[in-house]
N, C-alpha and C positions, 0 to 999 in steps of 0.2 A: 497301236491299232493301225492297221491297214488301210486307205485309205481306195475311192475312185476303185477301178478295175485291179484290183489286189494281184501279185501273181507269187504265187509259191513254190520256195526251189527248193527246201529244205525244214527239217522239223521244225526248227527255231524260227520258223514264219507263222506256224499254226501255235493257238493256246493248248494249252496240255487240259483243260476244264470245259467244257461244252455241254449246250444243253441237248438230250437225244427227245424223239420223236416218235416213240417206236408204234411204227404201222405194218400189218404182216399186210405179204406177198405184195410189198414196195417194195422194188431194188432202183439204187441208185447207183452209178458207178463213174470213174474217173472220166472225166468230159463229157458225161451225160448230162438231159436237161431235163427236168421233172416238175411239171408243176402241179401245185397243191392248191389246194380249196381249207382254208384255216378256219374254224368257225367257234369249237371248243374254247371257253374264256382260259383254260391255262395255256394255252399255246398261241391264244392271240397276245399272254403276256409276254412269251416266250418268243416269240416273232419282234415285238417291241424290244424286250432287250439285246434280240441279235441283233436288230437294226440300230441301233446305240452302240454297239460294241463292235467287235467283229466282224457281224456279217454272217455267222458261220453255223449250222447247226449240224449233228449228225443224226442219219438216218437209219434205224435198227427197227430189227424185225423181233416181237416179244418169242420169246423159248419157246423152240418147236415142240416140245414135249405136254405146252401149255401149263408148266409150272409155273406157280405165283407165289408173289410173297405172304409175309402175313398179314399185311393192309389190304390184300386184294390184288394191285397191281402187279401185274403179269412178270414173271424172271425175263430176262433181254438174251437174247442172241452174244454171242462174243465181240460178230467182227459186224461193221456197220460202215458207212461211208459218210464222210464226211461234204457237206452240201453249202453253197454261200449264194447268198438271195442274192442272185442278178437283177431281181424286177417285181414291185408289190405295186398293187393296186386294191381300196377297197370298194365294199359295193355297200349301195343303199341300205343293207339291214345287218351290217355290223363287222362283214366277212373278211378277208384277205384272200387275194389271190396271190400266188406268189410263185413266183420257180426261181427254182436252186441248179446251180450246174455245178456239177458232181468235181469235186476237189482230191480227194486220196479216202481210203479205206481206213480204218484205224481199229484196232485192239481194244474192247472195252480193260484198263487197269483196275477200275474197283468204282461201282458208283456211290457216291458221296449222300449224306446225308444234309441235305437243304429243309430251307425253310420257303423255297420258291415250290406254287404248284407244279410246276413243272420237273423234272428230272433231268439230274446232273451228272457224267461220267469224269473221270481221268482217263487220258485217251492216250494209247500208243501210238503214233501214227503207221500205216505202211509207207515209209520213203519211198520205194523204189517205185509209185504211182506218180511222184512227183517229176518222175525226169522224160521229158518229153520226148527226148532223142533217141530214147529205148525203141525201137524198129523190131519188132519181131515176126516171124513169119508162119505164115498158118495156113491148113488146106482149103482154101478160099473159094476153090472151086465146088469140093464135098460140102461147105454150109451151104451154099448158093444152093445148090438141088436139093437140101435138107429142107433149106426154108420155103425154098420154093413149090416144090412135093405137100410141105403142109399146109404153106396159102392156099393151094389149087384144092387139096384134100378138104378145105372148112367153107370153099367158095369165097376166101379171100383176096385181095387184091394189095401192091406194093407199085413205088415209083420205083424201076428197076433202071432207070436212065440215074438217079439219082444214088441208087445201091451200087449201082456199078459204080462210081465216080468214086464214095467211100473209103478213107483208106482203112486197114485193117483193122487198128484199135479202135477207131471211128465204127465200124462195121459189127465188127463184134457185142462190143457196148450195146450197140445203137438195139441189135437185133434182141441182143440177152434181156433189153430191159423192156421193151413192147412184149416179148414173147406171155402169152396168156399161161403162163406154170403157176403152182402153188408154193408155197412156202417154203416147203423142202427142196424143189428145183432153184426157187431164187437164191438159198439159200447158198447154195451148193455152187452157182454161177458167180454169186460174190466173193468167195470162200479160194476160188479156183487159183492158184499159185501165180499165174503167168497169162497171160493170152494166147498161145495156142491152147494150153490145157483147158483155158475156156471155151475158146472156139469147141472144141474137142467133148467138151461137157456138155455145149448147148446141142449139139449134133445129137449125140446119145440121145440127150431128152427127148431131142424134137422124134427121132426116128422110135423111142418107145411109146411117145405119144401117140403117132400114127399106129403100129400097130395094137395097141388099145382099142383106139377108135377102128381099128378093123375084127379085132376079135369083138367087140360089142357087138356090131352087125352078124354074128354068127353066121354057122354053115351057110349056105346057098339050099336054095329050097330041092328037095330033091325029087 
């Protein structure tokens, strides 16, 4: 076990067994920070034993399709991201606050048949999220007017002194995981190969989004 501020360079730093979390249209991604409100008694056991162990929980979104098993509980997603509680606090009536900052992606292998409420994977990891020095380049300027177009378009507002300062994986992340999509887009932004092909994904969406919201508004009155 890892101890203090963990840092991970390679598979053989993460456990191959984790407990998942599955919340649709949550996405978590590599150096993102997400925080949760925990209140559910399996997952406040579930929080207890990452905070004994590891650290570490993944975060998956239940099957798009809204397939379940035969207990009821919902089928999971593939790919999910792996998350490590930087910070829990709880409150007066029983809860946990907590946030995770986003470690690597990983492949569900086969979930495990436990005797913990909670739920158990065998995880493939995505290595190639682990290496920080990966620099990849993206059209920075086209998301910048994507998002910016659909702040202005919902009467939203951003720190742009701060967006600008962002560097690209930072940026991407940051925008793909605030973005208000559903499940299918989250989906799809986790799922996306690389960082530009993200960048490139979140654009799409954002610019199908908007025109949505403009065909909604139909014709102009005539």
């Amino acid at each position: 076990m890892q101890a203090g501020n963990a840092h991970y360079r390679k598979a053989a730093d993460l456990p191959a067994v984790v407990p998942v979390f599955p919340l649709s249209a949550a996405l978590l991604l590599p150096g993102g920070r997400m925080p949760l409100n925990i209140f559910e008694p399996r997952y406040l056991q579930m929080i207890d034993e990452a905070i004994a162990g590891a650290r570490l929980i993944g975060m998956i979104q239940p099957a798009l399709d809204g397939a379940s098993r035969g207990d009821g509980e919902p089928e999971l997603c593939q790919v999910g991201c792996l998350g490590r509680i930087t910070s829990l606090s709880e409150t007066g009536d029983g809860r946990y606050l907590i946030a995770l900052h986003g470690v690597c992606r990983f492949r569900v292998a086969e979930e495990l048949a436990v005797r913990t409420p909670f739920r158990m994977c065998r995880i493939v990891p995505f290595v190639g999220d682990l290496d920080e020095r990966a620099a990849e380049e993206i059209d920075r300027p086209a998301l910048l007017r994507a998002f910016r177009s659909y702040l202005e378009a919902n009467g939203l507002d951003a720190d742009w002194e701060s967006v600008s300062r962002a560097e690209n994986a930072t940026l991407v992340n940051a925008l793909s995981m605030m973005a208000p999509y559903g499940p299918a887009e989250k989906q799809a932004l986790l799922e996306a190969p690389d960082l530009r092909t993200r960048a490139e994904t979140l654009i799409a969406i954002t610019e199908m989004a908007m025109a949505r919201d403009r065909d909604d508004f139909g014709p102009g009155l005539q």
